[in-house]
matplotlib code that plots the C-alpha trace (Angstrom):
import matplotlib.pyplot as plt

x = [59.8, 60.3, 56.9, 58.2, 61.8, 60.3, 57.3, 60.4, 62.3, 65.4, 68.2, 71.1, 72.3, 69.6, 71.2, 69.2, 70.1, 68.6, 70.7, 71.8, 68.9, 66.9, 63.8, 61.2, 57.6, 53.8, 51.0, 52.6, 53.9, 57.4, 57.9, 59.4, 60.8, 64.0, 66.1, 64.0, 67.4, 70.9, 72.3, 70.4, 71.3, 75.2, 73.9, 72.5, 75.0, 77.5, 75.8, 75.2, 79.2, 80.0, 77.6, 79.0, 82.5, 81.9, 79.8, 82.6, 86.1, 87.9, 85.7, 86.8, 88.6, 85.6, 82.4, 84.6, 85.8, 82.0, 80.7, 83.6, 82.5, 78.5, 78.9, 80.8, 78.3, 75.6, 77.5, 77.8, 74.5, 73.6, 75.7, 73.9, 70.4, 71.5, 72.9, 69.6, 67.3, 69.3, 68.2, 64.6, 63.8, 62.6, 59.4, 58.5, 59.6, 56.8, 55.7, 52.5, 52.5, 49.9, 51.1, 53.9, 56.7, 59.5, 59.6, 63.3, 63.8, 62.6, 64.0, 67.3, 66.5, 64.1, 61.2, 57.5, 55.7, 52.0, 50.0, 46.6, 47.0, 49.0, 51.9, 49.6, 48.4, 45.9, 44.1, 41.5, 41.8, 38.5, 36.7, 37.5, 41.3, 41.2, 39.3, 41.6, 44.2, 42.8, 42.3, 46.4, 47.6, 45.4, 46.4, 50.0, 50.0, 51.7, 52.2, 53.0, 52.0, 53.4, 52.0, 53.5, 54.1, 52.4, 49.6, 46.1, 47.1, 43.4, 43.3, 46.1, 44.7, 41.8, 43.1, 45.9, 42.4, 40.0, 43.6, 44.8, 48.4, 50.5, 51.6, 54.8, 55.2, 55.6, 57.7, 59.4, 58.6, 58.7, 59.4, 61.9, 61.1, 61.4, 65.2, 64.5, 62.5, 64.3, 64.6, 66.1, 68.2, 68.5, 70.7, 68.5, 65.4, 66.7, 68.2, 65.3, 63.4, 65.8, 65.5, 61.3, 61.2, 64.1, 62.8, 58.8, 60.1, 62.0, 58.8, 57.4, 59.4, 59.6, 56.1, 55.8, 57.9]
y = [-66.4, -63.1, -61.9, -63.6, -61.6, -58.3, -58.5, -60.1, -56.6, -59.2, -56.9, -59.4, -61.8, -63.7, -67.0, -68.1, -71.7, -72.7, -70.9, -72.3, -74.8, -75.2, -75.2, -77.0, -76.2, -77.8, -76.0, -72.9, -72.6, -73.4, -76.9, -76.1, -79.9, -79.3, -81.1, -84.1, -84.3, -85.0, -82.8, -79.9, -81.3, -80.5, -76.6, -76.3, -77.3, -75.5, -72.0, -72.6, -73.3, -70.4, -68.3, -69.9, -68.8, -65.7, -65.6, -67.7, -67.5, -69.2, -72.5, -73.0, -75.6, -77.8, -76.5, -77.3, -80.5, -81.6, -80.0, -82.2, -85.5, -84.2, -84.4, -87.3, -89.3, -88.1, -88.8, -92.2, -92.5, -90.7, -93.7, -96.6, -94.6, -94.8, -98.7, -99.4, -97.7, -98.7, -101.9, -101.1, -99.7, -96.1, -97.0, -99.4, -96.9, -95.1, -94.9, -93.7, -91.3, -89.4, -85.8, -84.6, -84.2, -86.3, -84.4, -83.6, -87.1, -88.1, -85.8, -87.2, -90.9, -91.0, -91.9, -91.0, -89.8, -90.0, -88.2, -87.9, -84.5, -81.4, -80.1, -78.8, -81.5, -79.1, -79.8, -82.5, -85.2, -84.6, -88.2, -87.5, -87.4, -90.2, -92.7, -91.7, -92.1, -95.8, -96.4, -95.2, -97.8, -100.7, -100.2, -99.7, -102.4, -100.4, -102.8, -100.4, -96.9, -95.4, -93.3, -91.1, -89.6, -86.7, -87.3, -89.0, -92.9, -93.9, -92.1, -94.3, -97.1, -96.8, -97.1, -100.0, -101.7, -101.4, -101.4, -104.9, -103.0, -102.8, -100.4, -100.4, -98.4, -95.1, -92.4, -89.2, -86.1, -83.2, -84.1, -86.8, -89.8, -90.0, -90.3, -93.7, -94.2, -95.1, -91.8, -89.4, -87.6, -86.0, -88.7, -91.8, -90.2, -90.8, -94.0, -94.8, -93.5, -95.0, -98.3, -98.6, -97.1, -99.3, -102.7, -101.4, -101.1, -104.4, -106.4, -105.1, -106.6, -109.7, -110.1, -108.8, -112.0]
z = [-58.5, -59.6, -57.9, -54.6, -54.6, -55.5, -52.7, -49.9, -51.4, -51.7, -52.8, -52.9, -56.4, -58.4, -60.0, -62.8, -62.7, -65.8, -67.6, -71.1, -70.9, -74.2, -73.0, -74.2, -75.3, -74.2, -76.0, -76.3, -72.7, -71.6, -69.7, -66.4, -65.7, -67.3, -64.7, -66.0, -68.2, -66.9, -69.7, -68.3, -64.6, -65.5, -66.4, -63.5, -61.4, -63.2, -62.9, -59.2, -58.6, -60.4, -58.7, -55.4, -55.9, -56.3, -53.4, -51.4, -52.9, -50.2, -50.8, -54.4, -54.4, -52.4, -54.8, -57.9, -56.5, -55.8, -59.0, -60.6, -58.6, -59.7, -63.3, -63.1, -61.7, -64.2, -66.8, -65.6, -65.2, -68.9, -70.4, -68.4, -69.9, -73.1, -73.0, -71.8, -74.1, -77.2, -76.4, -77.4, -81.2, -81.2, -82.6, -79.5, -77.3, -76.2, -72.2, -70.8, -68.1, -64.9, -66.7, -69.3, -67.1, -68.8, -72.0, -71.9, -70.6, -73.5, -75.7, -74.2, -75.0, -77.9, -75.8, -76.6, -73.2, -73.7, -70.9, -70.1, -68.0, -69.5, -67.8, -65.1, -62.7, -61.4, -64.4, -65.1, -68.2, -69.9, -70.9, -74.8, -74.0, -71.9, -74.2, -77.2, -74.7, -74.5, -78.0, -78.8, -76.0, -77.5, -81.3, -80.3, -78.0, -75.0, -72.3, -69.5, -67.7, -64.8, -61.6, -60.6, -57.1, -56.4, -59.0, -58.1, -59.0, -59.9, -63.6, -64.3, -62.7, -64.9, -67.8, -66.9, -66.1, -69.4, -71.7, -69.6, -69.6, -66.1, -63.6, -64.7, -61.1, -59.3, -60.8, -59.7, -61.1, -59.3, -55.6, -54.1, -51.9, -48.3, -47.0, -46.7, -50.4, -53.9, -54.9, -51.9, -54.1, -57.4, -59.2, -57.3, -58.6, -61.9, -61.6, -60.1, -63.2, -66.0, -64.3, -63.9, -67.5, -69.1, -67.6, -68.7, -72.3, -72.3, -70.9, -73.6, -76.2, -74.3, -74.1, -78.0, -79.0]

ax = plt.figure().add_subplot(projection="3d")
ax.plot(x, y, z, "-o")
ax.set_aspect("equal")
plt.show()
């Protein structure tokens, strides 16, 4: 991003929207899918109403009032997570995933996210990773792994077959749905993620007993 303003010579305000976030770490390199948590969500949102006031004074009263309305939904929405997810013990709470995107999702809801691919989903899973991949799901006994949308579903596919676990479904990482699809915003991308991953980790149990 900073390559891209200095080669557009952009001379006007830079908002670093992540601003306050704690980031996270993968192999040495920072995770980028911050907004992964709802915690962070708030931050951002509250850096870009600051920053929009003081670009628009006038408007004040209408970016607080929807920043207001913003955080109040995702705290909603935080609670619900965390009803959910209390319902599973942290030890059985472990999801399989195409990449590690949900890192500070889990961080947020003591959840394990085991992934094949790195952070980068321009890399490959080498054969290694994937069988010991295989071998973690059986032992544990992990009932479910997700695709996700902008991922290749057939890795996961894979190893759903020769570990007889589910597709728990299709995820959202980083891109929405359609306007028409279950996640078409920021806060139905997560709801739509909290549900798929909260109902996965319940079958699991269920089928466990």
């Amino acid at each position: 991003i900073t390559r891209l303003i200095d080669s557009a010579n952009y001379r006007g305000p830079v908002v670093i929207a992540t601003d306050g976030v704690d980031a996270m770490n993968v192999n040495g390199e920072p995770d980028p899918h911050a907004w992964q948590s709802l915690e962070n969500a708030r931050l951002y949102a509250n850096n870009i109403t600051k920053a929009l006031i003081e670009l628009q004074p006038e408007s004040e009263n209408d970016f607080t009032q929807r920043n207001q309305q913003f955080v109040a939904d995702t705290l909603e929405l935080q609670e619900t997570a965390k009803q959910r997810f209390s319902a599973t013990p942290a030890n059985q709470r472990i999801v399989v995933t195409s990449h590690d995107a949900f890192g500070y999702f889990g961080r947020e809801y003591s959840i394990q996210f085991i992934a094949p691919l790195g952070v980068n989903t321009d890399s490959e899973a080498s054969a290694s990773n994937v069988a010991q991949l295989i071998r973690q799901i059986k032992s544990q006994n992990i009932r479910a792994v997700f695709v996700e949308n902008i991922t290749d579903p057939r890795l996961m596919e894979q190893i759903a077959r020769e570990t007889d676990a589910h597709i728990g479904g299709s995820l959202y990482s980083d891109a929405l749905s359609s306007a028409s699809g279950p996640a078409a915003t920021y806060l139905k991308m997560m709801r739509h993620n909290i549900t798929l991953i909260s109902a996965a980790l319940g079958a699991s149990i269920d089928m466990a007993t």
